[in-house]
N, C-alpha and C positions, 0 to 999 in steps of 0.2 A: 504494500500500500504506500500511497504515497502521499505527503504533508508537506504543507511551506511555513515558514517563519516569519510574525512581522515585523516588522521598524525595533519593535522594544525587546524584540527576544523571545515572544510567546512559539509556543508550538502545540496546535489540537492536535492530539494524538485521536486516531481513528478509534467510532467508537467500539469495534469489535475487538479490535486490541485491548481497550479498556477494558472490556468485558471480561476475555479470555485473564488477564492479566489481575485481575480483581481489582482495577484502580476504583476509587472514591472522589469524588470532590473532595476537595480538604485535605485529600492525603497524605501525608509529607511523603518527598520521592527523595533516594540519593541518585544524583546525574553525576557523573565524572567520564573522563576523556581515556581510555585504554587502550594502546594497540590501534593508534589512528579510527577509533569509533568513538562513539559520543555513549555511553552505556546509562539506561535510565529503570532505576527499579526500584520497588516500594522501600521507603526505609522503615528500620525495624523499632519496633517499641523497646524502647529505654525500661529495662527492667532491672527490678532491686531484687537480691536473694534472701530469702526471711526463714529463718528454721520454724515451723509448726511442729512440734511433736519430734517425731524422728525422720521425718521429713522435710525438704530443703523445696521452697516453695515460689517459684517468678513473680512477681506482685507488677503491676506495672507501676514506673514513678508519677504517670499522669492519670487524666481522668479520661476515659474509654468508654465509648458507648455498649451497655450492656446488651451481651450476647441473649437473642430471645428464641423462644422454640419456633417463629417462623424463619430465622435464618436458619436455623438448621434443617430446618427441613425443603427450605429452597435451594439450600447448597447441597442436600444431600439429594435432591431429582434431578438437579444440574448435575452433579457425577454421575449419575445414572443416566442422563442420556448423551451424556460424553462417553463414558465406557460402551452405550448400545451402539453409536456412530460411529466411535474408534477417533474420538478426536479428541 
């Protein structure tokens, strides 16, 4: 696919790439320059390691929108019919 740049620096990324790629509005992305490419992928959440018990637990340091039983089961019919399609 193919995408242009304007004056400021912007670039829409296609939305099927968004899709496939699980971008967000909002998202924080890390972009850096490798091997003469521009490489662009989600950045990761900033997490703290907290001992619960006898277990060592990822906490995130920021505030996260809570995980709800409709995403999981939207993301879990999206695997499914990526695995049925092969893609």
């Amino acid at each position: 696919m193919r995408a242009s740049m304007d004056a400021a620096g912007r670039l829409v990324i296609p939305s099927e790439i968004r899709r496939q790629a699980g971008l967000r509005p909002g998202m924080a992305l890390d972009v850096r320059w490798h091997d003469g490419r521009i490489e662009i992928e989600p950045g990761t959440l900033p997490v703290e390691l907290v001992r619960k018990g006898r277990l060592l637990v990822a906490v995130p340091r920021t505030e996260i929108e809570q995980l709800t039983t409709e995403t999981v089961e939207e993301t879990r019919r999206e695997l499914a019919r990526e695995r049925a399609t092969g893609n």
